[in-house]
N, C-alpha and C positions, 0 to 999 in steps of 0.2 A: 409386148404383143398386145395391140388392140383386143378390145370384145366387143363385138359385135352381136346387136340383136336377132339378125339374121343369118346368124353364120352356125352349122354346127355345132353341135355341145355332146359331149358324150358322159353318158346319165349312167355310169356302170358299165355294159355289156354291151349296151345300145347307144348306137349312134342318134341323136335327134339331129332333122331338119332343121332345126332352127331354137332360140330362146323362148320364142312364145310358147305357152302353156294354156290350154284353152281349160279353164277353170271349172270346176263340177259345180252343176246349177241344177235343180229340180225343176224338172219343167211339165212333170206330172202327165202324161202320155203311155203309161202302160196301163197293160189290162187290170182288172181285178183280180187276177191269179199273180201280180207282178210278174207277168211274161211283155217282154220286149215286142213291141208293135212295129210293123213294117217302116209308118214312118219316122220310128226312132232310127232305124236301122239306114235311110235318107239322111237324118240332119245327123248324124254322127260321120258318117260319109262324104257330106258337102264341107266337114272342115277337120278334113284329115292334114291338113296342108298344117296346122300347128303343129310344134315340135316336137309337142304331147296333150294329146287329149287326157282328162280325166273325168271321167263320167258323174253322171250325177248318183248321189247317196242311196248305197241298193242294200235295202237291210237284209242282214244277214241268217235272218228266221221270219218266222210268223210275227213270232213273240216278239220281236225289234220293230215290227211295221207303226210307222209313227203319220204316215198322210195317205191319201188315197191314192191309186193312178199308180203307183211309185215299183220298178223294176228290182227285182227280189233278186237274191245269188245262193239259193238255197235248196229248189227244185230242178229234177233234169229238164223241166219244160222250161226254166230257168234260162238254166245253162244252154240247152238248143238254141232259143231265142236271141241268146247273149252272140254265141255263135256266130248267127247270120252277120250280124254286126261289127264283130271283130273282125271276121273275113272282108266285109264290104272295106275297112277303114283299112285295113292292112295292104288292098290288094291296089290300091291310092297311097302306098308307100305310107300310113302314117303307123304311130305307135300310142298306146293307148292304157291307164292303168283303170282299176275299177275301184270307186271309193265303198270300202265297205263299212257299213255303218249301224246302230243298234241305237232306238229313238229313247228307250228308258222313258224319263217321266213324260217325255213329250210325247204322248200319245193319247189315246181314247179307248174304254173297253171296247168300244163300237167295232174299231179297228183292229182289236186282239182276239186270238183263237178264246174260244168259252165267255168273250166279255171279262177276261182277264183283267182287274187294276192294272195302269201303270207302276213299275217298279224303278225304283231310283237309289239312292246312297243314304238317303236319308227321308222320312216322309215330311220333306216341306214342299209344297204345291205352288210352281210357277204359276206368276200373273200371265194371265192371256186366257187365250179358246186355241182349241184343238181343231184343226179340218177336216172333218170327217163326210162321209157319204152322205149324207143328213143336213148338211152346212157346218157352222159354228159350235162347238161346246166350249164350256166353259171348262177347264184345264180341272183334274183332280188331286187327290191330295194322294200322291204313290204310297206303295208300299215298300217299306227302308227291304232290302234285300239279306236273308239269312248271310251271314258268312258261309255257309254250306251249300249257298243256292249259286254263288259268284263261279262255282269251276265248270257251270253249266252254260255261262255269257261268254267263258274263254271257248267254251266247245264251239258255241254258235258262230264265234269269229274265226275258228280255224274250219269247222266245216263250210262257210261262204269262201273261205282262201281256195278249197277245195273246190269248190263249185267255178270258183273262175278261173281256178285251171285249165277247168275241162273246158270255158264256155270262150277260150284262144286269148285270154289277154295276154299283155307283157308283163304284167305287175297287179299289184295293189297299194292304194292309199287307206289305209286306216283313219279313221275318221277321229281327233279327238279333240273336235273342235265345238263352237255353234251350239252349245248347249242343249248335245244330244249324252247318253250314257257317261263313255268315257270321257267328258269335259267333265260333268257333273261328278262322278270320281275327283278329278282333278282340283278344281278349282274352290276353295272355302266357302265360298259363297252358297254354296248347293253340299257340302258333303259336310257334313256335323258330325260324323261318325268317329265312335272313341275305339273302335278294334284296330285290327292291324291293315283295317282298307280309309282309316281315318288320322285326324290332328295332324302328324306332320306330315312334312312335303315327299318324304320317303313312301310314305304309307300312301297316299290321295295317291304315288304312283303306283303303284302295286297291279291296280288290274290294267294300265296301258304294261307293266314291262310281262304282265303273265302272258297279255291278249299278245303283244311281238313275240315272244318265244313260241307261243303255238302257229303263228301265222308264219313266222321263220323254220317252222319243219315243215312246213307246205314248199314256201319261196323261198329261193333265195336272200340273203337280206337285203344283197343291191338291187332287188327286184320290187322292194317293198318298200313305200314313202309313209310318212307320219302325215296329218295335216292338226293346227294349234292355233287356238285363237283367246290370247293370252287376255286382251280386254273388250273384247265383243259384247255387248250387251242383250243380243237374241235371245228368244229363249227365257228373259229373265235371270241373264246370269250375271257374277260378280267373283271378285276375289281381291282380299286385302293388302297384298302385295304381289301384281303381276308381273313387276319388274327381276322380284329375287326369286320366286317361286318358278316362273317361266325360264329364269334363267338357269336355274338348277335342271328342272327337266332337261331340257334342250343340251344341256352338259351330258346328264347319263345317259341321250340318245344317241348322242354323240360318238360312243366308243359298238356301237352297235356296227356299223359300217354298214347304216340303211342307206337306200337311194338318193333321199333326200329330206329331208324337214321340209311342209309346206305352212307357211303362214299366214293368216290374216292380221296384217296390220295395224291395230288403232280397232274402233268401234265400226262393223258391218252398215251402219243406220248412217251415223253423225260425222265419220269419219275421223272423231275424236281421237286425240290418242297423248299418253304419258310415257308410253314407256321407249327407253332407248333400243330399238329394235338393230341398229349395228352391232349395240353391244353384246344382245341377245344373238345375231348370228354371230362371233367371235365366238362363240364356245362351241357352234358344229363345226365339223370339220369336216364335214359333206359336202355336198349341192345344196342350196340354200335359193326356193324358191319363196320368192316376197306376192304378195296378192292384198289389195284393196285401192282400190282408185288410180291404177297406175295408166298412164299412157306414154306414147313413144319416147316422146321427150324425158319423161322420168324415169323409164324404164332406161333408156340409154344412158343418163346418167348414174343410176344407179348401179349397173353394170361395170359402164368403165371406170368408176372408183372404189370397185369390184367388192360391192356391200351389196349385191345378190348376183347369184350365177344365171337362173332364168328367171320369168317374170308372169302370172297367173296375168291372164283378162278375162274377163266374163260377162259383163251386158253387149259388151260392142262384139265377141264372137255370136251373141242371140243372133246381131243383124245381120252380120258381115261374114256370111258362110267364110269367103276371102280375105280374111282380115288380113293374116299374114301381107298377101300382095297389096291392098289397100294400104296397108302402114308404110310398105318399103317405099311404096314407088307416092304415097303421097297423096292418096285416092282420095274423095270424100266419102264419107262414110252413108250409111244407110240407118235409121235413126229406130229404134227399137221403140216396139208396142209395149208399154207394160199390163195392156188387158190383156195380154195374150199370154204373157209367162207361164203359167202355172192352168194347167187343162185344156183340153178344145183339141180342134183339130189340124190339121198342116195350114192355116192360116196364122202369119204370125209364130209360124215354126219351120218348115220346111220351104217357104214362099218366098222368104227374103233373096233378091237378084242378086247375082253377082255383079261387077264391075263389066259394063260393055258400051265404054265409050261415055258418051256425057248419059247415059241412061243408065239410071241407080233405082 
């Protein structure tokens, strides 16, 4: 039997439209309370036609807010807001999960209740600046987190599971990628830690399988995706062997019977990459969606010699509210702002035309 990138897939429970996966992207548009803006609740809407949406990164407290603008899952003004928007994508047939996420070092006191330090696995202080209300800062040195402080990060990710219950999704993506919290857990490079949330690869897991267990008494587990990004260098992050370390993870999430594993492939920036990512999906035995620089032609073949089941995009759904139909039928595409990514207003967010005839 063929696969097909446009054909049905069923994701667990739910039937998706189609293989495409319109990929979570920050694109910085909500208020300062993180409540969801009207025109968020428009460009989530104009591309409900992917097979599944997955939103962009909504921290799951105060304490996790890591940039500015950025839609929260932890307030009922929250969850209302989320609401309107799940309704708007749902009632266009589409399905939709909500990536919940927790920034750890990557953030600013600026940005946390009381001027709080960031807190992370270990206090080693990624290279870079922080985005703050203010502009640019320069990144801090966290605070390594008590072992006793850690079963207070698992609450925060099951109460946002809670919160998107209420605010109509289908699901959740756990975020443990992108060198936010749970990456920095994960990955050597960031977690120096010698207790039992450090050193080996059992232990760096520990707060991803706590954070699934509490988010798995919320969801179901085929309602809940992981997302991993085994060599990404965002964030300032690293790990000495992505190839066997990722591949272990990805083994013991394996017997979870989550929705899916979502990955970034190779490096976010450079598009670099070492590690054998077929091999790496050969140990889920899920839905296995792939994401970084994928287009039609790749995506199809990668499908039909069925080394991924769906396939993330993400700059080209920015343009192409329609991407789906622009891919199928062949369309040309509509060419993305990158001044526009990240703040501002439905310019370069909600503006981009659909396909009508030779006017793009």
């Amino acid at each position: 039997m063929s696969v097909d990138l446009f054909k049905p897939f069923q994701l667990g429970d739910l039937t998706l439209a189609n293989r495409m996966v319109m990929a979570p992207m920050t694109r910085n548009r909500a208020d300062e309370n993180g409540v969801v803006s009207p025109m968020m609740v428009t460009y989530y809407q104009q591309r409900a036609s992917a097979g599944l949406v997955v939103t962009e990164s909504a921290p799951v407290s105060a304490k996790g807010v890591g940039y500015p603008f950025t839609p929260g899952v932890y307030t009922d003004a929250q969850a209302a807001s989320w609401l309107r928007m799940t309704d708007a994508v749902h009632s266009d047939g589409g399905h939709l999960f909500v990536q919940l996420q927790h920034c750890g070092r990557i953030s600013h006191p600026s940005l946390l209740p009381n001027n709080a330090t960031p807190v992370g696995p270990s206090a080693l202080r990624p290279m870079g600046q922080a985005v703050t209300y203010a502009g640019m800062k320069d990144f801090m040195i966290p605070r390594e987190l008590n072992t006793r402080e850690i079963p207070d990060i698992v609450a925060q990710f099951q109460r946002g599971a809670e919160t998107a219950k209420r605010a109509g999704f289908d699901g959740v993506e756990v975020h443990g990628a992108n060198g936010y919290i749970i990456d920095q857990f994960l990955r050597d490079g960031s977690n120096h830690r010698t207790d039992a949330y450090g050193s080996s690869v059992q232990n760096r897991m520990r707060l991803l399988n706590e954070i699934l267990d509490a988010v798995c008494s919320v969801w179901s587990a085929q309602r809940v995706g992981v997302r991993l990004s085994p060599e990404n260098s965002f964030n300032s992050m690293s790990d000495s062997d992505p190839q066997a370390h990722f591949g272990y993870f990805v083994e013991q999430l394996s017997s979870r019977g989550l929705a899916y594993v979502h990955v970034l492939e190779g490096d976010m920036m450079t598009k670099a990459s070492a590690v054998d990512y077929r091999t790496l999906r050969s140990k889920f035995a899920g839905p296995y969606i792939a994401n970084n620089g994928y287009d039609p032609v790749r995506a199809q073949t990668a499908l039909s010699s069925r080394a991924v089941d769906l396939v993330a995009f993400g700059i080209p759904f920015v343009a192409n509210p329609d991407l789906v139909r622009r891919y199928r039928e062949k369309l040309p595409l509509n060419e993305a702002d990158p001044s526009t990514f990240y703040g501002g207003s439905e310019a370069g967010y909600t503006d981009y035309p659909f396909y009508r005839g030779e006017e793009t």
